[in-house]
C-alpha positions in Angstrom: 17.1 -8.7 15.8 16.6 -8.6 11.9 14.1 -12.2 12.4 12.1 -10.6 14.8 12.0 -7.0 12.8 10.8 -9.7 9.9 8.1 -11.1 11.9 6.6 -7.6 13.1 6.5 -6.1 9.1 4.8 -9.9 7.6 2.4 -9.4 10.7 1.7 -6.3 10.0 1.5 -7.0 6.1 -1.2 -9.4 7.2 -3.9 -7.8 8.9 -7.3 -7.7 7.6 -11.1 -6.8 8.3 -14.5 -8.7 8.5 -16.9 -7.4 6.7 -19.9 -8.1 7.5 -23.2 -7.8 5.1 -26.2 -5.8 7.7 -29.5 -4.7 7.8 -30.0 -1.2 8.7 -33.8 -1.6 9.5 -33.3 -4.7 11.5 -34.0 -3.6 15.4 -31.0 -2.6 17.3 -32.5 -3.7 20.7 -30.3 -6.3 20.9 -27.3 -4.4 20.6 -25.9 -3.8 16.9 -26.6 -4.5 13.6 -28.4 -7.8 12.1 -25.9 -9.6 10.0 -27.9 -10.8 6.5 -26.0 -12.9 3.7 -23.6 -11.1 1.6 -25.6 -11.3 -1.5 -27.6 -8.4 -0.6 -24.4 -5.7 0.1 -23.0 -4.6 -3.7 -19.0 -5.9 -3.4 -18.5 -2.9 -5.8 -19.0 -0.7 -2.5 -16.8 -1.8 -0.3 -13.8 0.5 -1.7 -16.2 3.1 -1.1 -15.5 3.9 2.4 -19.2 4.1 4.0 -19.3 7.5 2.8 -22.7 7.0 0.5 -23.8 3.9 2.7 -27.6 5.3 3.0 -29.2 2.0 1.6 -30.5 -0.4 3.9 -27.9 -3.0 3.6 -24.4 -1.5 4.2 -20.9 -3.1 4.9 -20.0 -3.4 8.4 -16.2 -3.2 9.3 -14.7 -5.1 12.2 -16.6 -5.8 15.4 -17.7 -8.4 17.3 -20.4 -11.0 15.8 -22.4 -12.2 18.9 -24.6 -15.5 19.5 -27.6 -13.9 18.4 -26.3 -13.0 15.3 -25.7 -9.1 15.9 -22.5 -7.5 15.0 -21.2 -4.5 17.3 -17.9 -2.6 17.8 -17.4 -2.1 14.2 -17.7 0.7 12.2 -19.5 1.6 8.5 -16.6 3.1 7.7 -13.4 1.0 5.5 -10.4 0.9 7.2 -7.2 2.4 5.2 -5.2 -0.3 5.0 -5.1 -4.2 4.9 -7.1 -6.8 3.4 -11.1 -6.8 3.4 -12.7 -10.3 3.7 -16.6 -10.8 3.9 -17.8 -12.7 6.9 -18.0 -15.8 4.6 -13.8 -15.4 4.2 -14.0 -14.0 0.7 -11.3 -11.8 -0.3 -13.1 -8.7 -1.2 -10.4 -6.0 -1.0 -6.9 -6.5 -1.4 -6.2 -2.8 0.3 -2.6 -1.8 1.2 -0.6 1.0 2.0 -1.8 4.2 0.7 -3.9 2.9 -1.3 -8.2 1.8 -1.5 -7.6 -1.5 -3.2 -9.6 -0.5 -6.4 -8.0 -1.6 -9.9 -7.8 0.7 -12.8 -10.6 0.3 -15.5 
């Protein structure tokens, strides 16, 4: 009972998010947003919850990444807790509970 109680909280501990880097302006036709590279999102946004994500790059949160290199399902909006990693597996947020990741200056 205690090993599998164990399991559930370091699986839960665990989770984290794709981000994905993507182009507002790219045509949704297909379904989406265009993924681009992650050197055109700022890293210093992505504690910043979508909320001022007017630019035309923007972090993409969760979703699907299809064949012809859409992402849908997702939102623009950070989830609350867990890890952030960019599409290219780069930590970007450590998150956790309660709190948005962000360090102390």
């Amino acid at each position: 009972m205690v090993s599998a109680l164990s399991l559930t909280l370091v699986a839960c501990g665990s989770s984290s998010t794709t981000a994905r880097c993507v182009d507002r302006n790219a045509p949704s036709g297909k379904g989406g947003y265009k993924v681009v590279p992650d050197r055109y999102c700022d890293v210093d946004d992505i504690d910043g919850g979508g909320t001022g994500s007017y630019n035309r790059y923007f972090w993409y949160y969760g979703g699907k990444r299809g064949s012809n290199g859409f992402v849908s399902g997702g939102s623009q909006y950070r989830p609350s807790k867990g890890k952030i990693k960019s599409g290219s597996g780069k930590t970007l947020s450590r998150g956790g509970f309660g709190g948005s990741g962000k360090s102390g200056s």
